[in-house]
C-alpha positions in Angstrom: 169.1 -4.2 -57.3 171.9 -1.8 -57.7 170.1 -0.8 -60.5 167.4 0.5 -58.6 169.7 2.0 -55.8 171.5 4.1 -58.7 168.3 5.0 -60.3 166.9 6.1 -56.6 169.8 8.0 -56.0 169.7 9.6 -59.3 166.1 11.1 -58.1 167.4 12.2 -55.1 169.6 14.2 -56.7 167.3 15.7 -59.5 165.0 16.8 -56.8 168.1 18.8 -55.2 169.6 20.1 -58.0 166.1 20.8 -60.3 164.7 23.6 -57.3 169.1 24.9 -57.5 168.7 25.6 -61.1 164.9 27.1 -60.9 166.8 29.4 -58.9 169.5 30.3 -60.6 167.5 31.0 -63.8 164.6 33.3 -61.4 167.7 34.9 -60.3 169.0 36.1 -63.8 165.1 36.7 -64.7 162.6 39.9 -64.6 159.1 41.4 -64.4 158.3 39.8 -67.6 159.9 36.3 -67.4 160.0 35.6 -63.5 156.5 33.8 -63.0 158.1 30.9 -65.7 159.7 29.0 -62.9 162.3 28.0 -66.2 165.1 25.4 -65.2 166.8 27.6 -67.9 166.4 31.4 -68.6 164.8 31.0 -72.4 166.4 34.3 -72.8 169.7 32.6 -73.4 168.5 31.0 -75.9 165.7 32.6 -77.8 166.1 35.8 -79.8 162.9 36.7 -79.4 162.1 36.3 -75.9 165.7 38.3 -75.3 163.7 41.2 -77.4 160.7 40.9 -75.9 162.5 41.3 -72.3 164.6 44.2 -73.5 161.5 46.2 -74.1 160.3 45.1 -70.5 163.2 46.8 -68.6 162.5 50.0 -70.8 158.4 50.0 -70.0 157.2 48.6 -66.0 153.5 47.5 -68.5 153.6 46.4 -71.8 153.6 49.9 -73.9 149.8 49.7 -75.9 151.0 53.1 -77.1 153.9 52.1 -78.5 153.1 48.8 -80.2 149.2 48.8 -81.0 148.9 45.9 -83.3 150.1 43.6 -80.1 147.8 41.0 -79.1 144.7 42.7 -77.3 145.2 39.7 -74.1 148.5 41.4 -73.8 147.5 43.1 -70.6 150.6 42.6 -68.6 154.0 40.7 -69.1 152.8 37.9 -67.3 150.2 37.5 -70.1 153.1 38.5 -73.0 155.7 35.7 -71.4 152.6 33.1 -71.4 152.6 33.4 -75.0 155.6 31.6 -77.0 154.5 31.7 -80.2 152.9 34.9 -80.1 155.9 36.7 -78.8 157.9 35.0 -81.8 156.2 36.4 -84.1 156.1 39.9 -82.4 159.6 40.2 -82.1 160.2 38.6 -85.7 157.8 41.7 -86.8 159.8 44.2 -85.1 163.1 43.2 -86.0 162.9 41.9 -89.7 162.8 45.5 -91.2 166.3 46.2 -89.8 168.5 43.0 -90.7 169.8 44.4 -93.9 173.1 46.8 -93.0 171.9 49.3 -95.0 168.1 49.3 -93.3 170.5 48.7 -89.7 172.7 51.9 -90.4 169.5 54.0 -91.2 167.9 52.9 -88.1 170.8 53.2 -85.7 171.2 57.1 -87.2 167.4 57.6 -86.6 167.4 56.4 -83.6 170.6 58.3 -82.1 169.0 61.9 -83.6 165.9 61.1 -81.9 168.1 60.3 -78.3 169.6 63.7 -79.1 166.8 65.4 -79.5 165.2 64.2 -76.0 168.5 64.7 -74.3 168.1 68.8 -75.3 164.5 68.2 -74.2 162.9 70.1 -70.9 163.0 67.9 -67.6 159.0 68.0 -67.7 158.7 67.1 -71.4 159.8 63.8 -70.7 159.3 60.8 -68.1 161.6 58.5 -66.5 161.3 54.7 -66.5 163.4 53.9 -63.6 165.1 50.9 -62.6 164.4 50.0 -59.1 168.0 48.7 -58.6 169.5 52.1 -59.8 167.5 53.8 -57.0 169.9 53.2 -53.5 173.4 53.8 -55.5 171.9 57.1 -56.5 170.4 58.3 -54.0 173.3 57.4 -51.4 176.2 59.1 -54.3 174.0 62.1 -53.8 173.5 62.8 -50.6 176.5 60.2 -49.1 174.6 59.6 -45.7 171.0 58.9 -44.7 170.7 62.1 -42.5 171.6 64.4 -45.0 169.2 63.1 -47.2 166.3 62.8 -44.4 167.4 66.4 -43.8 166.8 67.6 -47.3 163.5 65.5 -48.2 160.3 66.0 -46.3 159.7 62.4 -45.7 162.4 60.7 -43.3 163.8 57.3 -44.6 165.4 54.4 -42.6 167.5 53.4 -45.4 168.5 54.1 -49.2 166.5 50.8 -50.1 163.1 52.8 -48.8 163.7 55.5 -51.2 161.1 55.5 -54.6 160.0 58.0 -57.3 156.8 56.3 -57.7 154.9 59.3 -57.0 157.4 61.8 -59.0 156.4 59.5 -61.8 152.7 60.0 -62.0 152.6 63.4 -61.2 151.8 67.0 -63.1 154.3 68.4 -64.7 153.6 71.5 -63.3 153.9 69.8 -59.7 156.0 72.5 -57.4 159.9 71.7 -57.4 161.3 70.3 -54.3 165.0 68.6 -53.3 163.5 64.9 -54.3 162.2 66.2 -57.3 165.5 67.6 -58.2 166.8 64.2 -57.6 164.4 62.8 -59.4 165.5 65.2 -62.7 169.3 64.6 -61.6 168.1 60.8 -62.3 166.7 61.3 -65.5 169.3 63.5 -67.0 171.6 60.4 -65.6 170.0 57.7 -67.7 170.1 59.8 -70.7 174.3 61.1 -70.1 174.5 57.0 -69.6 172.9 55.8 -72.5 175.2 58.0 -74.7 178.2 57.5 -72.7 177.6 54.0 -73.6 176.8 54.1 -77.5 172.9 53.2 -76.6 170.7 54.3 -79.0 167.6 54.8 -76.4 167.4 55.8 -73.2 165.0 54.8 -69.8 163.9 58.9 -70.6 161.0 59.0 -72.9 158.4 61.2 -74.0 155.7 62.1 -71.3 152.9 62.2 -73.9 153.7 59.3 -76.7 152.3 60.6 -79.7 152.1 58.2 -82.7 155.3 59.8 -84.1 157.3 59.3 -81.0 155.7 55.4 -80.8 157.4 55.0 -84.2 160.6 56.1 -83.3 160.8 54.2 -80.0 159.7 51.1 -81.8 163.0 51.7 -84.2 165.0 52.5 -81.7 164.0 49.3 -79.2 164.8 47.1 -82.5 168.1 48.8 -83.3 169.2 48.6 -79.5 168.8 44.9 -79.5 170.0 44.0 -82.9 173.3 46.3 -81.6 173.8 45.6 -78.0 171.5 42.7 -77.1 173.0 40.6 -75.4 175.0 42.9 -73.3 172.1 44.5 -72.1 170.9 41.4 -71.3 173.7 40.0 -69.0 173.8 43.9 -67.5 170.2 43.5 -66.5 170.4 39.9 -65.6 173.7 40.3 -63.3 172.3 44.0 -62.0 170.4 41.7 -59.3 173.4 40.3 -57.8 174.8 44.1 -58.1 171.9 44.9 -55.6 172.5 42.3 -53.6 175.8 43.3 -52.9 175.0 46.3 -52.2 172.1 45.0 -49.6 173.8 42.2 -47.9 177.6 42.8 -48.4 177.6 46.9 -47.6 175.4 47.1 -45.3 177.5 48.0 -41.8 179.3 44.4 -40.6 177.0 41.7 -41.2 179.8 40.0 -42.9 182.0 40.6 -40.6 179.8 39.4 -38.5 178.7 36.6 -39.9 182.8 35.7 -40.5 183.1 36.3 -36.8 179.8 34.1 -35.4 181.0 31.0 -38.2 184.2 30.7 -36.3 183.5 31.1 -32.6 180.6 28.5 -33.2 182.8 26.1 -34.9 185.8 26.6 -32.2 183.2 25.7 -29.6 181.4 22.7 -31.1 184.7 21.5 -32.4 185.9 21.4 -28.8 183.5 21.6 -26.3 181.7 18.5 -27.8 184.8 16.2 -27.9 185.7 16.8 -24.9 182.2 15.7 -22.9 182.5 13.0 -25.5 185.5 11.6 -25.0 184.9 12.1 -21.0 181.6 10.2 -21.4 183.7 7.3 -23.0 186.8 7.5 -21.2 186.1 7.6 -17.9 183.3 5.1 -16.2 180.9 7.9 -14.2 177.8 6.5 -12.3 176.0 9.0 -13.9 177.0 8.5 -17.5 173.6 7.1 -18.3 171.9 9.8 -17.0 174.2 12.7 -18.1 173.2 10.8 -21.9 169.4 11.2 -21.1 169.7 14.7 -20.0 171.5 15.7 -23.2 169.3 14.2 -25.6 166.4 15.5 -23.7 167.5 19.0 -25.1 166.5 18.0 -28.5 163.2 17.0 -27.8 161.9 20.6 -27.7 161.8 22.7 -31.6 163.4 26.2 -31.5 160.6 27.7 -31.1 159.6 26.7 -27.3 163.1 26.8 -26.0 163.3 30.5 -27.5 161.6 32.5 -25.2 163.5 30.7 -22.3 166.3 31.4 -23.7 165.8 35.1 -24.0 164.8 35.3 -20.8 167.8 33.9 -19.9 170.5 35.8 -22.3 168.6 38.8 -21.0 169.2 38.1 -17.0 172.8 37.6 -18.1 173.2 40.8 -19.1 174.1 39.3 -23.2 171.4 41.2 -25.3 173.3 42.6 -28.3 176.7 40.9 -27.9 178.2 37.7 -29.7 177.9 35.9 -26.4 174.1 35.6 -27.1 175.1 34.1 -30.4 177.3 32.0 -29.6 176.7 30.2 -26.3 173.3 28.8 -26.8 175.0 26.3 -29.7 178.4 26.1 -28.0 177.2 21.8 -27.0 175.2 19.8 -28.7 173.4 16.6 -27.0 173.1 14.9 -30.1 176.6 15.7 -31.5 178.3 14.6 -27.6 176.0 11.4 -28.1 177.5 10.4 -31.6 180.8 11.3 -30.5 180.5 9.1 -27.4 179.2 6.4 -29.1 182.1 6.5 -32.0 184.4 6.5 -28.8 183.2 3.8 -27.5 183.9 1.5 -30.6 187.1 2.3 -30.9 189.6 -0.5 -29.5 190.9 -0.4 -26.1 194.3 -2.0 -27.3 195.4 1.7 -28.2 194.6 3.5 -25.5 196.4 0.4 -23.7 199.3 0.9 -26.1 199.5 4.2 -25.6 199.6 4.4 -21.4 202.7 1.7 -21.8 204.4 4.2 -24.1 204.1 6.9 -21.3 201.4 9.1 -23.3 199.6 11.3 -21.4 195.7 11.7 -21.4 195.7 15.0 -23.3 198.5 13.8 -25.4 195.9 10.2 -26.1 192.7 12.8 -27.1 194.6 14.9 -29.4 197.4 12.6 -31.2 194.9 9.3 -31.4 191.3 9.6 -30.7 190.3 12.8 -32.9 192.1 12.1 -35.7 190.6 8.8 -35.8 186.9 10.9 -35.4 187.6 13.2 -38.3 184.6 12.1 -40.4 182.3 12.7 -37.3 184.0 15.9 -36.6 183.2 16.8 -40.1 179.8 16.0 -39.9 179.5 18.3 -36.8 181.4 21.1 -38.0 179.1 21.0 -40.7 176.1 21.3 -38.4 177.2 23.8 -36.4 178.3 26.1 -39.9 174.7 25.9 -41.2 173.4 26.9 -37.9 175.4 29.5 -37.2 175.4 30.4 -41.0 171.6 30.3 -42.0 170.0 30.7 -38.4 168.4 34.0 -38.3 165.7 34.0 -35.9 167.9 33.6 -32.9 170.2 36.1 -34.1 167.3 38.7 -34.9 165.6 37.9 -31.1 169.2 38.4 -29.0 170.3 41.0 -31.0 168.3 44.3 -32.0 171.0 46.5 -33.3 171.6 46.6 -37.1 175.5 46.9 -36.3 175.6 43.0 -34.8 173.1 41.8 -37.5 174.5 38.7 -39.6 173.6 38.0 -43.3 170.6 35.6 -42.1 169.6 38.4 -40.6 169.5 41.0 -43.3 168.6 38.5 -45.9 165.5 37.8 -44.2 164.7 41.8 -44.1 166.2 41.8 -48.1 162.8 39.5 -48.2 160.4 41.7 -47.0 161.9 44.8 -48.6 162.2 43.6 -52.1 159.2 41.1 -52.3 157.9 42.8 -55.4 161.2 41.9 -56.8 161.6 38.4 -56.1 164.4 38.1 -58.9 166.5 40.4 -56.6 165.6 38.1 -53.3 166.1 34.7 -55.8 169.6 36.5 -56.7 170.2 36.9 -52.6 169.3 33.1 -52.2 172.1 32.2 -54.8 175.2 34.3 -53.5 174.5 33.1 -49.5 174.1 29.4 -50.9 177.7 29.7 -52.0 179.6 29.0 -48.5 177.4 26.4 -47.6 177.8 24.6 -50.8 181.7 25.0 -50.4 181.4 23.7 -47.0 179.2 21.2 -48.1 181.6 19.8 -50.2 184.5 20.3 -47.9 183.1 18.1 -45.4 182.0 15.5 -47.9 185.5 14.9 -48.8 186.3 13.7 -45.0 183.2 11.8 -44.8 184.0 9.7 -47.6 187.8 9.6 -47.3 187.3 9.0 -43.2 184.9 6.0 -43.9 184.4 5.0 -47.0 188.4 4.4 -48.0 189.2 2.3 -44.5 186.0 0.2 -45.2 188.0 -0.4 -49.3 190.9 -1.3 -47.0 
């Protein structure tokens, strides 16, 4: 029997922590390796899917042009990732011509005369393979605030995260010059300064036109790269998600501020408002006690989603719209929290509260130096509550408050979501860093629990 209790438990757990680490790895993943659902990015620990990835931040499809003996079902990377033993033997292709130092040295050389070479290059000789991620820090070093740069482009943006070159991209080169065109060559010219700056020996700028001589020397130069810096460019790309993400969720006005701010004032209240009609409940015989119980539970009978639109109503005849107020005091008590509490009062022996009047102790002096600390596990357990509410709740906060500058993390998380969805490794990357706290918490409040019940029960 306990057999089968550890073994169930054991389940449990694996079907917590298998989705955690599917995650994590889709966090640290791509374009080419994201629809793999991996427990473990094979990238960390296959050479050739690392290659095969490096070439995928360079090119958004897999370049035909460049490697024309691939696999004709090579269509996408979706199709490329699917393959395992085809993209072993691709990458073994590439990359066995340059393992001897001498071959290695020859390439490198090649490779950094041929960067040169595009570097002196015309603006609208070349194209740009940009990196989504690299777009917002640019763009906002450039122009520093979002009305300068709605001033100076045509098209009015609501935010740095809006901004794309996808149309720069495919156009003429003799398409007329304007200020986000000239951003758009400031960008290029970047990635090429960069790679250098950095000892790469290719660059995100490559020819507009790939002719089969240029195919030849990207190939050498995407086999030197790796061979030379492959796995720092594969922890840059991998961590350059949680780079965004920082710069989305943590930058972005107050929201964690504001988030810091709504986590405390919603655990100050539950942790006292709910002991208090607790311990009144249970202390003191009302007629109504019964009653007062029913009423309370009764509030969670109803989902969020029908008592929302009352309770709008009713932050908005307050006059709370837009304030912390309308954050905070909807979860301020808790029926089902003020019934456990009540119920754990209850149970606990009269003898001390008996003790405790002989020795002169006043009734604020009994709930404060007797009954909470004997309640810590269940004061754990609602603090708990209430921090995941206050922490991951988003569509309350979202409904009361429609400014950006009182938006939490749930908040802007959710619009990361929309904004990025063709980047889901960004919005996996997002899921990982606001799990963090909670986990912490988590594990904070596990601690009481056990050492509040289990360790009395040893005793």
């Amino acid at each position: 029997m306990l057999g089968l209790i550890y073994a169930a438990l054991t389940l449990g757990a694996a079907t917590m922590v298998y989705p955690f680490a599917v995650m994590i790895s889709a966090s640290m993943s791509s374009a080419y390796d994201y629809n793999r659902h991996d427990v473990a990015t094979r990238a960390l620990f296959s050479e050739s899917d690392r290659f095969v990835r490096s070439v995928a931040t360079i090119f958004p499809v897999f370049p035909r042009e460049v490697y024309d003996d691939a696999p004709e079902e090579w269509t996408t990377w979706q199709t490329v990732a699917a393959d395992a033993s085809g993209v072993k033997e691709f990458a073994s292709r590439q990359l066995a011509p340059y393992r001897e130092p001498a071959a290695f040295a020859a390439g490198i050389a090649r490779a950094d005369a041929y960067l040169a070479r595009l570097h002196a290059d015309t603006n609208r000789a070349t194209s740009c393979r940009v990196d989504p991620r690299d777009i917002p820090a640019f763009v906002q070093g450039k122009y520093k605030t979002l009305d300068a740069l709605n001033a100076a482009w045509p098209v009015p943006h609501k935010s740095f995260f809006d901004v794309s070159f996808t149309a720069e991209a495919r156009e003429s080169p003799n398409a007329p010059d304007d200020a986000k065109r000239e951003t758009w060559n400031e960008m290029k010219r970047m990635y090429l300064a960069r790679a250098i700056s950095r000892g790469d020996h290719i660059a995100r700028t490559i020819p507009r036109n790939i002719s089969p001589e240029d195919a030849a020397e990207l190939r050498n130069a995407l086999a030197v790269q790796f061979l030379d810096h492959g796995w720092r460019d594969f922890f840059r790309d991998a961590f350059s998600n949680y780079a965004l993400v920082g710069q989305y969720l943590f930058l972005r006005g107050r929201a964690f501020a504001n988030t810091l701010i709504l986590v405390f004032l919603s655990l100050l209240a539950s942790l006292t408002v709910n002991p208090l009609a607790a311990y009144a409940l249970s202390r003191f015989h009302l007629r109504s006690t019964e009653k007062i119980i029913l009423f309370l539970l009764a509030t969670t009978a109803f989902p969020a989603a029908v008592t929302a639109i009352p309770g709008f109503l009713l932050i908005r005849d307050l006059g709370l719209l837009n304030t912390f107020a309308a954050l905070v005091l909807p979860g301020v008590a808790s029926g089902m929290s003020i019934f456990i509490l009540k119920g754990f009062f209850d149970a606990l022996p009269r003898e001390l509260y008996e003790a405790a009047a002989i020795d002169g102790a006043g009734e604020w002096t009994v709930f404060t130096r007797i009954t909470l600390p004997m309640t810590t596990p269940i004061l754990a357990v609602n603090a708990l509550n209430s921090f995941i509410h206050a922490y991951s709740s988003w569509e309350w906060a979202f409904l009361v408050c429609q400014k950006e500058s009182h938006w939490t993390l749930a908040v802007w998380m959710y619009q990361m979501s929309q904004t990025f969805a063709h980047q889901p490794w960004c919005v996996m990357a997002a899921f990982v860093l606001v799990s963090i706290p909670t986990a912490v918490v988590f594990l904070a409040c596990q601690k009481v629990i056990l050492r509040g019940i289990v360790l009395p029960s040893m005793k």
